[in-house]
C-alpha positions in Angstrom: -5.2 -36.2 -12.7 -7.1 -39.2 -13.1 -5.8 -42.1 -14.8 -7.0 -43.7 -17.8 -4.7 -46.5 -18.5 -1.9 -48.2 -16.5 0.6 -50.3 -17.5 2.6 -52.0 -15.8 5.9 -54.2 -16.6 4.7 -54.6 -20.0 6.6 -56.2 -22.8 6.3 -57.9 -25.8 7.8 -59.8 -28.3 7.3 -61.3 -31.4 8.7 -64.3 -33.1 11.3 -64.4 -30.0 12.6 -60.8 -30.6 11.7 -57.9 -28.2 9.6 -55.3 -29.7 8.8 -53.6 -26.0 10.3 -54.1 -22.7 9.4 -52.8 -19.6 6.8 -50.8 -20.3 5.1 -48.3 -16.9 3.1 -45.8 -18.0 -0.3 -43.8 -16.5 -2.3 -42.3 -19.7 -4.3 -39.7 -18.0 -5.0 -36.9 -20.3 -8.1 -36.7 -23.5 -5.8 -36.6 -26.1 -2.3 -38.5 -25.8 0.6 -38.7 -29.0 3.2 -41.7 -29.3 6.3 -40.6 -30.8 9.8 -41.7 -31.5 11.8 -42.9 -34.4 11.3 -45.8 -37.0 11.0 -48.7 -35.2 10.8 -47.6 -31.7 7.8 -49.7 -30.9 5.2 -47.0 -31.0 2.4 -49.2 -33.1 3.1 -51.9 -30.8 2.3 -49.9 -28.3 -0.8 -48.8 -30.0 -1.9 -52.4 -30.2 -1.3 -52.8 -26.6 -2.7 -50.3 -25.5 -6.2 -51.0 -28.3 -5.8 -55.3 -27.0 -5.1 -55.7 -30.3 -1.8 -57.4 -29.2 -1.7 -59.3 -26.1 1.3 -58.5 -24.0 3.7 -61.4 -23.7 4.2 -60.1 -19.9 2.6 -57.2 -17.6 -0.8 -55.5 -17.0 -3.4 -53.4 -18.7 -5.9 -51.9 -16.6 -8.5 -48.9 -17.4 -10.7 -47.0 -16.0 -13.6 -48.7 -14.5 -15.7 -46.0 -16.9 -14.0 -47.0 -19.9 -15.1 -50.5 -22.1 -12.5 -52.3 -24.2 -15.2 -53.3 -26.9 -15.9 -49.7 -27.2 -12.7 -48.7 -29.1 -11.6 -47.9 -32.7 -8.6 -48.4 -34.5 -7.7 -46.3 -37.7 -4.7 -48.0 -39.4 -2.0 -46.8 -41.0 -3.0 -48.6 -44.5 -7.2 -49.4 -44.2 -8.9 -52.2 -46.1 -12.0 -51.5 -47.6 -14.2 -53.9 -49.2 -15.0 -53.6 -52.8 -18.2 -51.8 -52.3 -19.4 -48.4 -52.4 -18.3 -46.0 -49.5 -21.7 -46.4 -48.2 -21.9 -50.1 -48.1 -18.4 -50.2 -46.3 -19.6 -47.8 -43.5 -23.2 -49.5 -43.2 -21.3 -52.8 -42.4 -18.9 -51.3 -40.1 -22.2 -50.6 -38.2 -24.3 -53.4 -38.1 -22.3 -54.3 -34.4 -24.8 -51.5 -32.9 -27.8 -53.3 -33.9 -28.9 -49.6 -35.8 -31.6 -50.2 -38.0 -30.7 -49.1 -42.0 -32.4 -45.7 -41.5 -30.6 -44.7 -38.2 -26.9 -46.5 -39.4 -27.5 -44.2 -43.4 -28.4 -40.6 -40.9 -25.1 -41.0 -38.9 -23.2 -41.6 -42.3 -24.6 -38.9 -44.3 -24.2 -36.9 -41.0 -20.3 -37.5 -40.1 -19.7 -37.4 -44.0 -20.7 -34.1 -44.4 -18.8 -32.8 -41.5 -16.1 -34.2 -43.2 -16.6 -32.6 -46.5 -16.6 -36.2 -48.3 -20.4 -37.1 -48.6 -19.8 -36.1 -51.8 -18.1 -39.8 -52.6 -20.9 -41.4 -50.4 -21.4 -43.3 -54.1 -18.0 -44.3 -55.0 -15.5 -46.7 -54.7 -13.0 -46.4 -51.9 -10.2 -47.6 -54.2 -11.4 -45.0 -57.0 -10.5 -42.5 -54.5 -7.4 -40.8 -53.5 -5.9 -42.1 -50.6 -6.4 -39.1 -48.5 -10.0 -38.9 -49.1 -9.5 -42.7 -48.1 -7.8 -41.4 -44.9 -11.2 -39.3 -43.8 -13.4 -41.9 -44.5 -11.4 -44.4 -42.7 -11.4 -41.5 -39.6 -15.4 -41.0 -40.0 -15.2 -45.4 -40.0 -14.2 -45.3 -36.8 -16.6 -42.7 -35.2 -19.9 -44.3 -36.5 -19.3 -47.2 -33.1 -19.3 -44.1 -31.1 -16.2 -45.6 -29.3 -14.9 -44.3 -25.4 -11.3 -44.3 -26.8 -10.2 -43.8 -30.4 -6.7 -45.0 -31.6 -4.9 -43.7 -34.5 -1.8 -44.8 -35.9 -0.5 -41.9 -38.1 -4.2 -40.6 -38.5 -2.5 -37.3 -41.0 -1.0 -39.5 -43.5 -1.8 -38.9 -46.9 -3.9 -35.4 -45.9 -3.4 -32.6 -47.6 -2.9 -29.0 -45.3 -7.0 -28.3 -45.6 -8.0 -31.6 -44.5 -4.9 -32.0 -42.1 -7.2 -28.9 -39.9 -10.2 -30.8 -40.6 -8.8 -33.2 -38.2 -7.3 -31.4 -36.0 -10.4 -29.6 -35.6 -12.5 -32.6 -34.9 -9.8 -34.3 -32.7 -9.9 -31.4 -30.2 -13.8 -31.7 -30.8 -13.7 -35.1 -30.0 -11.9 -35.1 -27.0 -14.5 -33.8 -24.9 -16.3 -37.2 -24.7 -13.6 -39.6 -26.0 -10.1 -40.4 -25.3 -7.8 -39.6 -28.2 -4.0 -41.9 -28.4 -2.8 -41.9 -32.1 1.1 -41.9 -33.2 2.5 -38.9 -35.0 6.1 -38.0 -36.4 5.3 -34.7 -37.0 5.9 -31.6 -34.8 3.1 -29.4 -36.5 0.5 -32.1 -35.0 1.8 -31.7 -31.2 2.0 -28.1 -31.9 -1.5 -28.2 -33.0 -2.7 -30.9 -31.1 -0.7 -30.1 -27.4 -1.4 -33.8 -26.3 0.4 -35.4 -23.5 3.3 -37.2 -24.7 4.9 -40.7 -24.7 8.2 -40.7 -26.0 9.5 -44.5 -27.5 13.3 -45.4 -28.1 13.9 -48.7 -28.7 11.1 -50.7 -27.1 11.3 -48.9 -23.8 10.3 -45.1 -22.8 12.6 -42.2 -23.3 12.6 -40.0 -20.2 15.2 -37.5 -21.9 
C-alpha cells in the first residue's frame, strides 16, 4: 500500500514540556482517524502532520503527488469574521485567484450540498454552532485541497447532519486524503478509517 506520509523520530515540545515523542508512523490509506484520550497528543499530531507545528526533532515527508500548500484545516473552535457567510467564504478564496463569479458558483454549489445555502445571508455568529460546524467543513473544500484535516470535524452536529458528513467524507476520499481526530466509536464504525492510536505523546500499539 502506498504511503502517504512518513514520519520519522518525530517529537515535539512546547514551552520545554514533551507533548510527542518518538513519533514513526506510514499514513497510507484515504481516510485515516487519530484517537486516544484527553491529552494524548492527537491535535499535535494533527498540526504536525498539516506543518502547522514544526517538529522540534524528526522528519515529515509526503508523497511526491501530494503539495503541502494544498491542505485544509477545520478547527475544533473556527473564527469567522464579522461578515456575512458569503463574504467569509469569498475571502477564504481569493488564494485561487477565482474571479467573483467562479469563487460565488462553488459556494452556492458546496452550500447546497450541505443543506445550509439557506444562511448564505447571515451572520456566522447568528448561527448555531453546528450549522457553524458545516460551513466551516464546506470552508475548507472551496481550496480544493490534496489532504483535508479535521480536528473533531462532528462536534456540535446533530445525528442528520452528523451523515451528512459522513457521507461526503467517504465521497471525498476518492480524490483527497482525509486525517481528522475523533473520540467517538460511531465515527470509526461509520467511517472504517485506518487508525492511529495516541497514549501519552507516543503511539499505542495495544
Amino acid at each position: 500500500m502506498k504511503q502517504i506520509i512518513n514520519l520519522t523520530n518525530v517529537s515535539l515540545s512546547i514551552n520545554n514540556k514533551s507533548i510527542l515523542n518518538n513519533i514513526n508512523l506510514s499514513i497510507c490509506n484515504n481516510i485515516t482517524a487519530i484517537i486516544g484520550h484527553n491529552g494524548a497528543g492527537k491535535t499535535s499530531l494533527l498540526k504536525i502532520l498539516s506543518k502547522i507545528y514544526a517538529p522540534s526533532k524528526g522528519s515529515i515527508i509526503f508523497a511526491k503527488e501530494f503539495k503541502t500548500n494544498k491542505t485544509s484545516f477545520l478547527f475544533q473552535n473556527s473564527i469567522f469574521l464579522n461578515r456575512t457567510v458569503k463574504e467569509n467564504l469569498l475571502h477564504c478564496m481569493m488564494v485561487n485567484n477565482y474571479d467573483k463569479t467562479t469563487r460565488l458558483e462553488k459556494i452556492v454549489r458546496l452550500m447546497k450540498e450541505f443543506n445550509v445555502y439557506h444562511l448564505i445571508d447571515s451572520n456566522p455568529q447568528d448561527i448555531s454552532s453546528g450549522e457553524r460546524q458545516l460551513i466551516s467543513f464546506v470552508r475548507g473544500l472551496l481550496i480544493d485541497p490534496q489532504i483535508y484535516f479535521l480536528d473533531e470535524p462532528f462536534n456540535n452536529l446533530d445525528n442528520a447532519n452528523t451523515d451528512i458528513i459522513y457521507s461526503k467524507m467517504h465521497e471525498l476520499s476518492k480524490c483527497v486524503k482525509i486525517i481528522f481526530i475523533t473520540h467517538s466509536q460511531n465515527d470509526i464504525s461509520a467511517l472504517d478509517p485506518e487508525i492511529i492510536k495516541l497514549k501519552n505523546g507516543t503511539i499505542d500499539n495495544g
